[in-house]
Z-matrix of the N, CA and C atoms (Angstrom, degrees):
N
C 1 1.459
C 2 1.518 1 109.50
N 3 1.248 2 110.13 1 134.73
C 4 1.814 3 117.60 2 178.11
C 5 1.360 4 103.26 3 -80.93
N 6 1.337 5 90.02 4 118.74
C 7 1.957 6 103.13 5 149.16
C 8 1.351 7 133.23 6 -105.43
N 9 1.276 8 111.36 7 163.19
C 10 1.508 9 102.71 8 178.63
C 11 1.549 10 98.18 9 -127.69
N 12 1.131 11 119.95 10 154.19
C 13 1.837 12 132.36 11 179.56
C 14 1.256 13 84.24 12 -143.20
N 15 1.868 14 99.26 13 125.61
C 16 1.491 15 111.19 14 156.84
C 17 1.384 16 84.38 15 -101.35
N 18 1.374 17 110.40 16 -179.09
C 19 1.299 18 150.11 17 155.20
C 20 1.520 19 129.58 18 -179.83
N 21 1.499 20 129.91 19 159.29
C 22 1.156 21 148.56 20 -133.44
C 23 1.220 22 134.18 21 51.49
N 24 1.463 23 111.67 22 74.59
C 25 1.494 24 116.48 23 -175.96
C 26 1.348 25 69.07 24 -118.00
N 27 1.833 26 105.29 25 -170.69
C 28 1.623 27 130.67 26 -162.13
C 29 1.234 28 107.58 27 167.32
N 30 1.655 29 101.60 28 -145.67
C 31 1.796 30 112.50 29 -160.39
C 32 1.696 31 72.91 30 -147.24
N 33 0.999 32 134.21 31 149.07
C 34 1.461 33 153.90 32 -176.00
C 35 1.540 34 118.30 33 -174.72
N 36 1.325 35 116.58 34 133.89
C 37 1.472 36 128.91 35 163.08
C 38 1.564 37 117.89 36 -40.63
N 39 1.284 38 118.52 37 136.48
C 40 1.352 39 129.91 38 138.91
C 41 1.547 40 136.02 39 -17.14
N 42 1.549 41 123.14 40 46.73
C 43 1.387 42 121.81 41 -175.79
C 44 1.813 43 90.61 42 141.98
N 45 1.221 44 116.59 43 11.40
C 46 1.718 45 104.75 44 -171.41
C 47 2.050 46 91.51 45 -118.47
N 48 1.646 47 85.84 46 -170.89
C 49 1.644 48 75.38 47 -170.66
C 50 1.477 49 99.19 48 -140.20
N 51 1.783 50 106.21 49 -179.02
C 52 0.874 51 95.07 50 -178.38
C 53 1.769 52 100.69 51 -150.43
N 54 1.200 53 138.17 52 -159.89
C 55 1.595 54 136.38 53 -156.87
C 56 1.355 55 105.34 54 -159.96
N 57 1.583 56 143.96 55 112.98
C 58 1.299 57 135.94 56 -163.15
C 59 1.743 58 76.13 57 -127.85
N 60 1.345 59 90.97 58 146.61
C 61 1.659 60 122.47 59 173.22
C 62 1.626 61 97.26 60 -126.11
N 63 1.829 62 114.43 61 139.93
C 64 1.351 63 132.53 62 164.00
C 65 1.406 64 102.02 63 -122.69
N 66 1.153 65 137.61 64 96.96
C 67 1.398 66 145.37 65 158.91
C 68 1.908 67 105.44 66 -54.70
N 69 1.045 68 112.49 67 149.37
C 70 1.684 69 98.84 68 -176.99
C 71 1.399 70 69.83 69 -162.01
N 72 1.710 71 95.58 70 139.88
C 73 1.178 72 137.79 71 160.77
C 74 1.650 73 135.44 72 -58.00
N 75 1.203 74 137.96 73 155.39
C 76 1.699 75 128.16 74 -166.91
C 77 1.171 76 120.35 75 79.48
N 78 1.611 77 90.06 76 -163.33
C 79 2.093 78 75.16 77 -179.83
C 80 1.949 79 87.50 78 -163.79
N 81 1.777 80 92.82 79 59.45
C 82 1.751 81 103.10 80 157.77
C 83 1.556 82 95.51 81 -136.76
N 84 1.717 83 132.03 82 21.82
C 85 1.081 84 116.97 83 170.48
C 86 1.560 85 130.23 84 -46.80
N 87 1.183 86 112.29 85 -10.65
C 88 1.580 87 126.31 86 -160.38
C 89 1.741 88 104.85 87 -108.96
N 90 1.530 89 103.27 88 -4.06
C 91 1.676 90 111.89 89 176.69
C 92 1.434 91 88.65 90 -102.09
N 93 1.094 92 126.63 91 -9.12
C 94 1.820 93 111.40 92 -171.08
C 95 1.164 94 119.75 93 -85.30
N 96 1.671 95 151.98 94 169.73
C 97 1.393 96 138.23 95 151.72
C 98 1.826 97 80.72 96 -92.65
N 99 1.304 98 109.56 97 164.20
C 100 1.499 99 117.71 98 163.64
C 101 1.093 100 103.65 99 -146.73
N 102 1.752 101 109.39 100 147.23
C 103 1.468 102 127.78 101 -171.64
C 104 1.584 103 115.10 102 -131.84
N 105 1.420 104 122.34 103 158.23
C 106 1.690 105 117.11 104 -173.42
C 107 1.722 106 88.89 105 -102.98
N 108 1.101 107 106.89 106 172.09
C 109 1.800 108 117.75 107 153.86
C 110 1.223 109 94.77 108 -140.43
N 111 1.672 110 111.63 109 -172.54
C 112 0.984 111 147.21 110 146.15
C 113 1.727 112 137.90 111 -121.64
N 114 1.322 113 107.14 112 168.11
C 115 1.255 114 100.91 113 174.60
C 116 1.485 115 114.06 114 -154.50
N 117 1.220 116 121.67 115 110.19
C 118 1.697 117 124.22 116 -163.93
C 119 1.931 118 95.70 117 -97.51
N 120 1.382 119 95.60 118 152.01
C 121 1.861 120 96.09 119 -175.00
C 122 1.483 121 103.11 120 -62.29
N 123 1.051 122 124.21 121 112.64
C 124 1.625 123 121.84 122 164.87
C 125 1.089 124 104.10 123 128.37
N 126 1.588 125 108.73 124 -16.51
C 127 1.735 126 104.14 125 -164.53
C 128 1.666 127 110.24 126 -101.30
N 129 1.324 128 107.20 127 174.75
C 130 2.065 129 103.68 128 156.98
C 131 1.205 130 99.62 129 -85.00
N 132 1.154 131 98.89 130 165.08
C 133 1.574 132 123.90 131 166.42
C 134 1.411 133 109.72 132 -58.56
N 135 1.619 134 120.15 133 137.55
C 136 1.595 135 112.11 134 -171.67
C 137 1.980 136 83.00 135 -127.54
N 138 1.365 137 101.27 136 -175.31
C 139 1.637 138 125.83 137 -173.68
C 140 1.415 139 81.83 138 -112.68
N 141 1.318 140 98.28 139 151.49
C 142 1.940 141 122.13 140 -168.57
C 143 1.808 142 86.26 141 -137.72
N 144 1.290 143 101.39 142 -84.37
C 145 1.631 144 92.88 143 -171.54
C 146 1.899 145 104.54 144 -150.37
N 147 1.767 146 105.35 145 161.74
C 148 1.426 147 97.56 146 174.63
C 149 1.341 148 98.53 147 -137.29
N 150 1.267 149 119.61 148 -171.89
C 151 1.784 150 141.48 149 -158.66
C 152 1.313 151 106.90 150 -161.35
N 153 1.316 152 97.27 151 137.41
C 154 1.484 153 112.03 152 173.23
C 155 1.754 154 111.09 153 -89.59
N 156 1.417 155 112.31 154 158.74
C 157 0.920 156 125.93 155 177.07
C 158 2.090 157 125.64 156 -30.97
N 159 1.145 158 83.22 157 -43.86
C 160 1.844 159 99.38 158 174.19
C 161 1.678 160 98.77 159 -127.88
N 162 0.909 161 104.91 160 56.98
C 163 1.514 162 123.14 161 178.10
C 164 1.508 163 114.83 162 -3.35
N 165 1.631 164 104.81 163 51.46
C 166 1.558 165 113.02 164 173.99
C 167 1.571 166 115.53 165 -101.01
N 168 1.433 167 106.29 166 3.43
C 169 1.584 168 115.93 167 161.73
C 170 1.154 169 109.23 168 -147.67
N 171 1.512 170 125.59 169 154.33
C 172 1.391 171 156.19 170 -132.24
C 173 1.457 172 97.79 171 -166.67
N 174 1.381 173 108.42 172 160.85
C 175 1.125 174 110.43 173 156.25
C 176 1.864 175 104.79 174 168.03
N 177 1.427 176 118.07 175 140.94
C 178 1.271 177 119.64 176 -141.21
C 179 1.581 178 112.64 177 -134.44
N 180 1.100 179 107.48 178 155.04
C 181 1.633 180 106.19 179 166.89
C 182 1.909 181 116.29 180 -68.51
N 183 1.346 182 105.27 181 138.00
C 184 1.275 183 111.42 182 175.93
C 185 1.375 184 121.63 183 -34.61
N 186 1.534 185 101.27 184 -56.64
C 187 1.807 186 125.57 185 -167.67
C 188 1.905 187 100.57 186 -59.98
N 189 1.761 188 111.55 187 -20.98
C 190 1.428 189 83.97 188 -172.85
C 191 1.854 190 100.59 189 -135.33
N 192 1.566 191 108.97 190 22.39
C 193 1.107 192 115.68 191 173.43
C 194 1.721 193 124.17 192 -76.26
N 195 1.397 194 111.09 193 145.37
C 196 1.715 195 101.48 194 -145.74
C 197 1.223 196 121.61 195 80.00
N 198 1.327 197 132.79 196 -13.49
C 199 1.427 198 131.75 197 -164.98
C 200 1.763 199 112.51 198 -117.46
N 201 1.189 200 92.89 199 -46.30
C 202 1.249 201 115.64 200 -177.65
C 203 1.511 202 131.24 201 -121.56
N 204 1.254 203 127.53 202 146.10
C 205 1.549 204 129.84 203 -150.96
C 206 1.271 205 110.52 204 -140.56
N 207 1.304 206 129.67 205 107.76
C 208 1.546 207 148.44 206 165.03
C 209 1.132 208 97.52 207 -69.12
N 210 1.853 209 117.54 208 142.26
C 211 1.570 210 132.42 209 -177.36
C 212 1.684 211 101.18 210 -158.88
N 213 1.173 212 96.76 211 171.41
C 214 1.429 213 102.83 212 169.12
C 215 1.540 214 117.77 213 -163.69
N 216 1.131 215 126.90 214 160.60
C 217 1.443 216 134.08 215 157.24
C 218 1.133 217 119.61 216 -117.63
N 219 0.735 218 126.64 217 134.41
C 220 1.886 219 125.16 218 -170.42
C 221 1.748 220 96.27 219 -106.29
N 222 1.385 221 128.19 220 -22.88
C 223 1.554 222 128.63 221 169.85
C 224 1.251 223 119.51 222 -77.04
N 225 1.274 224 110.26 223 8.74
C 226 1.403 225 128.98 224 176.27
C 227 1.372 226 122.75 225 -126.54
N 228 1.014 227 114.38 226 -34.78
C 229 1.447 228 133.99 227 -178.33
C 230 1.602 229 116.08 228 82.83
N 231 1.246 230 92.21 229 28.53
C 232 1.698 231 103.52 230 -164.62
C 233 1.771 232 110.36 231 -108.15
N 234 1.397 233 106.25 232 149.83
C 235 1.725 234 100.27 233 166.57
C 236 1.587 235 99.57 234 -144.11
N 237 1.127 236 93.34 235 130.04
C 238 1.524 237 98.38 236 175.30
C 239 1.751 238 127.02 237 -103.46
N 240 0.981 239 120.92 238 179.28
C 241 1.918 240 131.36 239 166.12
C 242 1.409 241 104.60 240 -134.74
N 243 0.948 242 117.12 241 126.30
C 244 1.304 243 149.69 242 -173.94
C 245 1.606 244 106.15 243 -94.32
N 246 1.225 245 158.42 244 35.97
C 247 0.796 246 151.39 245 173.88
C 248 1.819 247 149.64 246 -26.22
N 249 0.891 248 152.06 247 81.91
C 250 1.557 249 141.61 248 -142.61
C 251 1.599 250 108.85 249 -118.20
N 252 1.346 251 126.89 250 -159.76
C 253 1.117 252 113.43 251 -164.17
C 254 1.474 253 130.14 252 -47.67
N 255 1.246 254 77.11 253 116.37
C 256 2.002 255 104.23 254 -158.00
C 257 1.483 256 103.64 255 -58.96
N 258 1.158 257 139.15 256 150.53
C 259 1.797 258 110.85 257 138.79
C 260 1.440 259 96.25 258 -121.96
N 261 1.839 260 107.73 259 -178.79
C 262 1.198 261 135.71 260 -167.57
C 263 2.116 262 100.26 261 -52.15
N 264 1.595 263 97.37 262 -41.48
C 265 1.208 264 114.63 263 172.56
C 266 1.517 265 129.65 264 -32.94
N 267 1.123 266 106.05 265 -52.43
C 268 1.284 267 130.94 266 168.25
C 269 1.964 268 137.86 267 -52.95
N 270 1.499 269 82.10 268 -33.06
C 271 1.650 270 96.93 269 171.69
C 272 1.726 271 105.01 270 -53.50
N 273 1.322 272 95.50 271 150.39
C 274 1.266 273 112.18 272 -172.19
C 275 1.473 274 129.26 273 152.82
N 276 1.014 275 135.52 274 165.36
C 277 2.120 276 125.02 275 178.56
C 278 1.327 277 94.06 276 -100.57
N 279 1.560 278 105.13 277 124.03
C 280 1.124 279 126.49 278 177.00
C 281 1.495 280 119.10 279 -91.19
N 282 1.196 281 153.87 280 99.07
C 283 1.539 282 153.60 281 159.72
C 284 1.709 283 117.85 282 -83.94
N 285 1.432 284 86.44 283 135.37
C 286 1.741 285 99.77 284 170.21
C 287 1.379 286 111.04 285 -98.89
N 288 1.352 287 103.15 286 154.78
C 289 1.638 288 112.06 287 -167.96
C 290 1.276 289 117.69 288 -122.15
N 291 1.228 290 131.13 289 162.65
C 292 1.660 291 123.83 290 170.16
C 293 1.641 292 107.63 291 -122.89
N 294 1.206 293 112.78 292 124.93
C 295 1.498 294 133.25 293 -149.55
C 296 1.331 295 113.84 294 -81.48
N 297 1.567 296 150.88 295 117.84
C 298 1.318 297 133.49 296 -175.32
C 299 1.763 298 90.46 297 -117.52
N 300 1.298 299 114.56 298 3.94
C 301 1.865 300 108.48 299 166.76
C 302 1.632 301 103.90 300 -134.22
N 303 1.768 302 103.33 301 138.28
C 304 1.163 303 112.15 302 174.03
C 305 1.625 304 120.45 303 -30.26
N 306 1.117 305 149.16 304 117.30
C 307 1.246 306 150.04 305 154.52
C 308 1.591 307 115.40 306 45.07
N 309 1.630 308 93.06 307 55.56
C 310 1.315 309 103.94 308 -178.87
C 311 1.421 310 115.67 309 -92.65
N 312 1.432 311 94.19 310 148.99
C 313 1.712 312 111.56 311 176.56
C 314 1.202 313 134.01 312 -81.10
N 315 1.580 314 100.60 313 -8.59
C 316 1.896 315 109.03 314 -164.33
C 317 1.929 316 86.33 315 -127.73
N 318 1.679 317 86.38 316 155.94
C 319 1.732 318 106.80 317 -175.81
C 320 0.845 319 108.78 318 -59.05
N 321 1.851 320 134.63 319 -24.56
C 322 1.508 321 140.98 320 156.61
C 323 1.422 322 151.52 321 -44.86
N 324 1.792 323 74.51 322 -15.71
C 325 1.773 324 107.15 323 162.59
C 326 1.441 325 130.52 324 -81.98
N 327 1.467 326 97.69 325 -16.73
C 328 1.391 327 119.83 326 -177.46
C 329 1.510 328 116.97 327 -100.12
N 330 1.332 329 136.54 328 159.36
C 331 0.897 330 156.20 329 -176.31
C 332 1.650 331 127.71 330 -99.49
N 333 1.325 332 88.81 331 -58.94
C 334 1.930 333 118.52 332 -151.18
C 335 1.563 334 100.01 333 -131.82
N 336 0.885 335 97.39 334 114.89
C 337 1.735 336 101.10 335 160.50
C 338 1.353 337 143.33 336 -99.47
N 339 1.146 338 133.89 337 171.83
C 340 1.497 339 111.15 338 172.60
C 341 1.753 340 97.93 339 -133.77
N 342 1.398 341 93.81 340 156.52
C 343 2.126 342 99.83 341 -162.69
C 344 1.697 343 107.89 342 -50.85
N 345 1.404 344 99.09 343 -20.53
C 346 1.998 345 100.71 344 -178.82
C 347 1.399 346 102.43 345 92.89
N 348 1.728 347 114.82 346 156.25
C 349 1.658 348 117.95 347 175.01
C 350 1.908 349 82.01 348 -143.27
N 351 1.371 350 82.12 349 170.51
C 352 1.603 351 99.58 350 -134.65
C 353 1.863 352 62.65 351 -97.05
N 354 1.804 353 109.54 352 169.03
C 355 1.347 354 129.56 353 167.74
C 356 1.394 355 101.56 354 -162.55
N 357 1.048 356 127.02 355 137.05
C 358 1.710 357 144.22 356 -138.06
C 359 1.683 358 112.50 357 -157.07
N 360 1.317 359 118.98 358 69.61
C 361 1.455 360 117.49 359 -177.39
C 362 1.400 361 117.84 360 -87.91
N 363 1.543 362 101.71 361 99.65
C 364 1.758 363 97.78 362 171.13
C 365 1.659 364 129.98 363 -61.06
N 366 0.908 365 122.64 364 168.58
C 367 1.461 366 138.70 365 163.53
C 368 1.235 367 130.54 366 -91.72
């Protein structure tokens, strides 16, 4: 069974950054596209950014494009977000996904989830 482990969420300043790792389980991580979401208290879950299989396409939400950076390693089985000047906006539990549609935008694209780590940008 596939898992996903995020980690590196936190508590961070207003304009500072931060780096989330999803470790995922098996060994077809490199057949998957994988994508992050979010989820703010009150809100739905929105699309942040996704990756292609050999991570030669990307492609991102408006609200955090320029800001933020989808990556991957496939020798790791890992994909990360790179995050940079944060705002207050941004707080929220972040989850990575494992993709069953090309560089999809909706949770329907996804498969597999991972439980999410919390990210908390003060003011």
């Amino acid at each position: 069974q596939v898992q996903l482990v995020e980690s590196g969420g936190g508590l961070v300043q207003a304009g500072g950054s931060l780096r989330l790792s999803c470790v995922v389980s098996g060994r077809t991580f490199s057949s998957y596209v994988m994508g992050w979401f979010r989820q703010a208290p009150g809100k739905d879950r929105e699309f942040i950014a996704t990756i292609s299989w050999s991570a030669d396409s990307t492609y991102y939400a408006d609200s955090v494009k320029g800001r933020f950076t989808i990556s991957r390693d496939n020798a790791k089985n890992t994909v990360y977000l790179q995050m940079s000047s944060l705002k207050p906006e941004d707080t929220a539990v972040y989850y990575c996904a494992r993709g069953i549609r090309y560089l999809s935008t909706r949770e329907s694209g996804y498969d597999t989830w991972g439980q999410g780590t919390q990210v908390t940008v003060s003011s």
